[in-house]
C-alpha positions in Angstrom: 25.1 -68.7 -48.3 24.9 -65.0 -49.0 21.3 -65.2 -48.1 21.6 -66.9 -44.8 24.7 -64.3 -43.7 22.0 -61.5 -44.0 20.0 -63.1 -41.0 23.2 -63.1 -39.3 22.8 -61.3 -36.0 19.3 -60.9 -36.7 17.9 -63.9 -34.6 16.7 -67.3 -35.9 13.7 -66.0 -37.9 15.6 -63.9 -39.5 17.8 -67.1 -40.0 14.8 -69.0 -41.2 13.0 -66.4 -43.6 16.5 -66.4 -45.5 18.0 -69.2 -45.8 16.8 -71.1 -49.0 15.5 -74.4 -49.8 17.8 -75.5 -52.4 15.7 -78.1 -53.3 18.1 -79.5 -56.0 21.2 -79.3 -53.7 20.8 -82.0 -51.4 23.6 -83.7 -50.1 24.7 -86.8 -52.2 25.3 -88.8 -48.6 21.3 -87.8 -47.8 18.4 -89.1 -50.2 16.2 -86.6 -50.9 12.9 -85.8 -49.0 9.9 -85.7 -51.1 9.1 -82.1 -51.9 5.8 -82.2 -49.9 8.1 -82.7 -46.8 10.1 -79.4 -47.6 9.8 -76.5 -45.5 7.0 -76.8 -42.5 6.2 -79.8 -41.8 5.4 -82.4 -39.1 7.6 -85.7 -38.5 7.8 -88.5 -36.1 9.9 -87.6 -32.8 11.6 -91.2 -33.8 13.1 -89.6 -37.2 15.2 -86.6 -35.6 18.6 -86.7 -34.0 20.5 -84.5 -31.6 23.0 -82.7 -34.2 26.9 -84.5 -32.6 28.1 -80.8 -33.0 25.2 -78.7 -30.6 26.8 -75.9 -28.8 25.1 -77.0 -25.2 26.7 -80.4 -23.6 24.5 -79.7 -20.5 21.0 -80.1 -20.6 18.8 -78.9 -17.4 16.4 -81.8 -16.5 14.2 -79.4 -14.7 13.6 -76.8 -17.5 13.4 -79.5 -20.0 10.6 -80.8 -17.6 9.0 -77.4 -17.2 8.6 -77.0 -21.1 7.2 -81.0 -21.4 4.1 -79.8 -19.2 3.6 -76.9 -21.3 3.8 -79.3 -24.4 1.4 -81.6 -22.8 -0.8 -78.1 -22.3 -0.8 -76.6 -25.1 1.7 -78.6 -27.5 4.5 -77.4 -29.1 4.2 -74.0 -30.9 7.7 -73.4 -32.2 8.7 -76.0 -34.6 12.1 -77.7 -34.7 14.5 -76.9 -37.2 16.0 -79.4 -39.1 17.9 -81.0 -42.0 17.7 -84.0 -44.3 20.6 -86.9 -43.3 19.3 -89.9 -45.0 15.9 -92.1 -45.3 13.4 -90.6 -42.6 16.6 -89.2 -40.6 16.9 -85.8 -39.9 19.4 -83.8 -37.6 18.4 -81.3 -35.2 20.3 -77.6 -36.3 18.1 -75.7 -33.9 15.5 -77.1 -30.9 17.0 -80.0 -29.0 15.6 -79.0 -26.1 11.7 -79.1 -27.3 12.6 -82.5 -28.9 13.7 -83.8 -25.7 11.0 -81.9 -24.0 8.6 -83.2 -26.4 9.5 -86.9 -26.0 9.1 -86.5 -22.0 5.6 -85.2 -22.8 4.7 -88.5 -25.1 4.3 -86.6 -28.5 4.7 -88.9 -31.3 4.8 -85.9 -33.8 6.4 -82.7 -33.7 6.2 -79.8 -36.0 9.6 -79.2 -38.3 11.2 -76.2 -40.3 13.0 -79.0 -43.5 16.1 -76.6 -44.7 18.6 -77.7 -46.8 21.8 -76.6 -44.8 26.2 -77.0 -45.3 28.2 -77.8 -42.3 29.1 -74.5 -42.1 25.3 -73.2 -41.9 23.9 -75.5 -39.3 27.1 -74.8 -37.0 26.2 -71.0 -37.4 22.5 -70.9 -36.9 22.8 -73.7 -33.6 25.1 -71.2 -32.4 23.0 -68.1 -33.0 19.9 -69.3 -31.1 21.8 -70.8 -28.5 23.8 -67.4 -27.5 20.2 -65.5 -28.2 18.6 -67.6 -26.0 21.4 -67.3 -23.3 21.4 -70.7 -22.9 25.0 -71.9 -22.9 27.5 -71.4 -20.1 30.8 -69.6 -20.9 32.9 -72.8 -21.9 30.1 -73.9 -24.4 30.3 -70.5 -25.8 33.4 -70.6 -25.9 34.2 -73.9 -27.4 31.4 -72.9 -30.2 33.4 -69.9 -31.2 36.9 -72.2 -31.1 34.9 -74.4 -33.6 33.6 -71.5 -35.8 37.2 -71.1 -36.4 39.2 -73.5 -36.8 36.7 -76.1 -38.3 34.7 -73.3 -41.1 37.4 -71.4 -41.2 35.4 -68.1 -39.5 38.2 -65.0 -38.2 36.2 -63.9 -34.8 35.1 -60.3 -37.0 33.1 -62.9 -38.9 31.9 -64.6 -35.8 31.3 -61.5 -34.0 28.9 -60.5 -36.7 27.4 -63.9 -37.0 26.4 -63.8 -33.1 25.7 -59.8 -32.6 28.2 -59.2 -30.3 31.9 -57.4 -30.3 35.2 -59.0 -31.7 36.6 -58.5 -28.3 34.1 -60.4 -26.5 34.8 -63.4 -29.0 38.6 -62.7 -28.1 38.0 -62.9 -24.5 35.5 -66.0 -24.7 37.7 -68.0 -26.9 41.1 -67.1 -24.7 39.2 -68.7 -21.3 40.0 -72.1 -23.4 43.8 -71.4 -22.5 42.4 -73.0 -19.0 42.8 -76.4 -18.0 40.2 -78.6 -17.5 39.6 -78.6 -13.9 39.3 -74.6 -14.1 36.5 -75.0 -17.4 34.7 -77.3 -15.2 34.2 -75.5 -12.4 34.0 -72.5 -14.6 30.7 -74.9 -16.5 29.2 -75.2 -13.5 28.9 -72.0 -12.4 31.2 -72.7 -9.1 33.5 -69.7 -10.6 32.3 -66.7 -12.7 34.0 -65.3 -15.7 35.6 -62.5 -13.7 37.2 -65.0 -11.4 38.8 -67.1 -14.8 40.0 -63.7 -16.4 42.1 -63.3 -13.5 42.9 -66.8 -12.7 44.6 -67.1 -16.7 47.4 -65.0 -15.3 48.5 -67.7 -12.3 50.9 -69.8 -12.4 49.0 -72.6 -11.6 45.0 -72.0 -12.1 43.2 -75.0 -11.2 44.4 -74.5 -8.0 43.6 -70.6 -8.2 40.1 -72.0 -9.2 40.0 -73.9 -6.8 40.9 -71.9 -4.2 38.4 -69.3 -5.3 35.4 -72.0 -4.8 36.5 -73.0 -1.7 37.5 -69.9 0.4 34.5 -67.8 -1.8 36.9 -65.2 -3.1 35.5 -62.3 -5.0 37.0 -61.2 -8.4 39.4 -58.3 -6.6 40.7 -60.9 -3.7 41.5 -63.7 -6.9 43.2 -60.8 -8.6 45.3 -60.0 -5.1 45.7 -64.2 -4.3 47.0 -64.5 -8.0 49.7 -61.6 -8.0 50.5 -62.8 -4.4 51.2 -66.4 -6.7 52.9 -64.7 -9.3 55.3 -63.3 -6.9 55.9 -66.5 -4.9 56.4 -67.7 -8.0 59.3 -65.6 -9.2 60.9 -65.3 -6.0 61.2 -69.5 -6.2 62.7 -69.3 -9.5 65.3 -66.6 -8.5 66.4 -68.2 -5.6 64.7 -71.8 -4.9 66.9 -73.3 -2.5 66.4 -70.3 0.2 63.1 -70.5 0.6 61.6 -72.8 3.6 58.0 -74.1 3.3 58.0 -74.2 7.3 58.5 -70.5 7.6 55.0 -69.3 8.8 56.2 -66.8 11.5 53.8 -64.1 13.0 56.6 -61.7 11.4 55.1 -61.0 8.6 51.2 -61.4 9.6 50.7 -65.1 9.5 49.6 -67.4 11.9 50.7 -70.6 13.0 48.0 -72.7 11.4 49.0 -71.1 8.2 46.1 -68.7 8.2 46.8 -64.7 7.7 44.9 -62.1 10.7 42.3 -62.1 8.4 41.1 -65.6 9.0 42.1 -66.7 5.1 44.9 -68.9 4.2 48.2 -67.4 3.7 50.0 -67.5 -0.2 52.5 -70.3 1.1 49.8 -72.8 1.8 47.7 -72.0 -0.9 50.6 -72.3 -2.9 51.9 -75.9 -1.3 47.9 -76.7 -2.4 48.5 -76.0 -5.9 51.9 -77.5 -6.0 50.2 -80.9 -5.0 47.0 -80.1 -7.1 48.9 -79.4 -10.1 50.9 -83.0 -9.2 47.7 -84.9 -8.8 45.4 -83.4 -10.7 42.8 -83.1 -7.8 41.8 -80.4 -5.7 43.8 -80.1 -2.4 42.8 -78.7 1.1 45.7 -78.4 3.3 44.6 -77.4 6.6 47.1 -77.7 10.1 47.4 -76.4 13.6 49.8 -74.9 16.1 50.8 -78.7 17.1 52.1 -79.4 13.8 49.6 -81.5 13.0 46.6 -81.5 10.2 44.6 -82.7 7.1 45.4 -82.8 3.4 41.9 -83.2 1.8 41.5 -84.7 -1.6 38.0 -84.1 -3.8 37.6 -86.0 -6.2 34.8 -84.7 -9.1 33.4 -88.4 -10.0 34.1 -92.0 -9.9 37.1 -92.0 -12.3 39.0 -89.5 -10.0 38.2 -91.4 -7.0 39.3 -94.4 -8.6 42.5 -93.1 -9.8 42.8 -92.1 -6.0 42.7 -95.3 -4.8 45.0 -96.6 -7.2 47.8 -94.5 -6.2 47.5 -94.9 -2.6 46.9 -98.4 -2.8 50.1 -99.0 -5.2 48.2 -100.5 -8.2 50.5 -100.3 -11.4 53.5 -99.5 -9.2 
């Protein structure tokens, strides 16, 4: 272990040029490989698995189709790292995506790094060369970090080390898990940036905020000005709730009929009636009406199981 926390920070062949065989230390749930299949090495495609605790839960189809032409090219010049799980099964610790890559480009055989690794270990060095790589989005980063420490038992000095980057930056990472899922999802997918969550964290009610941000294309300074405009609507309800009117949209105070300020966006009070109904649903909602009264409350739904539950409620199923 000492060994491999030198290559900390240092990259994976730093990673791979210490961390030792420990040829007498394999796992009692794993039998042995024979000692010719130690270190490099080249194994069927058919004997690897993805390792169930890989940092990256997306995958880009594209990229990994990209790198399966270059296989097909030239083959695979990086080997995979792995470890010994059992009879011709070994798990992936670092190169999922060449695997994958590799079976798209019909190679039978793939070049391997064999290490003998803990728990602890493999977590570490599937994190490392998926940060150095920049190849996860912020929630995966995050999560890896959240499982660094309360799984191995890492403080985020250690982890901050392990990775190469500041303590603070592991703070901040692992505090955008204080968001609920519809904000991490929309935060995965890139439809917010990490400047938008920072400042959504403080709202009252942040999938809406997220949402909101998406929709109306807010940049980080106007989230920041829609969030304390939330935080005050917020504390003015809970000082006096019963004298505030959700009709009251007079030009008075700069707001339009339709519910829109004079600078075309929507004012707080509808945004806020949005998350109100978000936060009950657990959907984003558009709320959008005119001078007549009238208007549309839009529901989106993020896959089948959301539309589903949609139809259930309006239809009256369990009721």
């Amino acid at each position: 272990m000492a060994a491999l926390k030198k290559g900390l920070g240092r990259g994976l062949d730093a990673l791979l040029a210490d961390a030792p065989s420990r040829e007498a230390e394999a796992p009692a749930r794993a039998e042995a490989p024979p000692a010719a299949a130690r270190g490099k090495s080249t194994l069927p495609v058919a004997f690897l698995r993805p390792n169930p605790d890989q940092p990256r839960r997306h995958f880009n189809e594209d990229a990994i189709e990209e790198l399966a032409e270059s296989i097909r090219a030239r083959g695979l010049l990086q080997p995979i790292l792995v470890r010994p799980k059992g009879p011709d099964e070994y798990e992936i610790v670092a190169g999922e995506r060449r695997w994958r890559a590799a079976q798209k480009a019909k190679i039978h055989d793939v070049p391997v790094v064999i290490r003998e690794l803990t728990d602890e270990e493999a977590a570490e060095i599937a994190l490392i060369e998926n940060v150095q790589r920049v190849d996860l989005n912020p929630v995966e980063e995050a999560r890896a970090y959240r499982r660094l420490a309360e799984v191995h038992g890492r403080t985020q000095e250690a982890i901050a080390k392990a990775v190469g980057k500041s303590r603070s930056h592991v703070a901040n990472m692992m505090r955008l898990l204080d968001l609920p899922e519809l904000s991490l999802d929309l935060l995965a997918r890139g439809d917010i940036t990490m400047g938008h969550a920072r400042a959504i964290l403080a709202a009252p009610n942040p999938d809406l905020a997220a949402a909101a941000v998406r929709r109306e294309g807010l940049s980080v300074r106007e989230t920041e000005r829609f969030v304390a405009e939330l935080q005050a609507i917020e504390a003015e309800r809970r000082s006096a709730p019963a004298s505030r009117g959700r009709d009251d949209h007079s030009s008075d105070n700069g707001k339009s009929a339709q519910g829109r300020s004079v600078s075309g966006k929507k004012d707080a009070d509808t945004r806020a009636l949005e998350a109100d109904l978000a936060a009950a649903l657990g959907l984003e909602v558009s709320i959008e009406h005119s001078a007549k009264g009238s208007g549309t409350v839009s529901l989106r739904y993020l896959d089948l199981d959301q539309l589903d539950e949609i139809c259930r409620r309006l239809m009256g199923a369990g009721a």
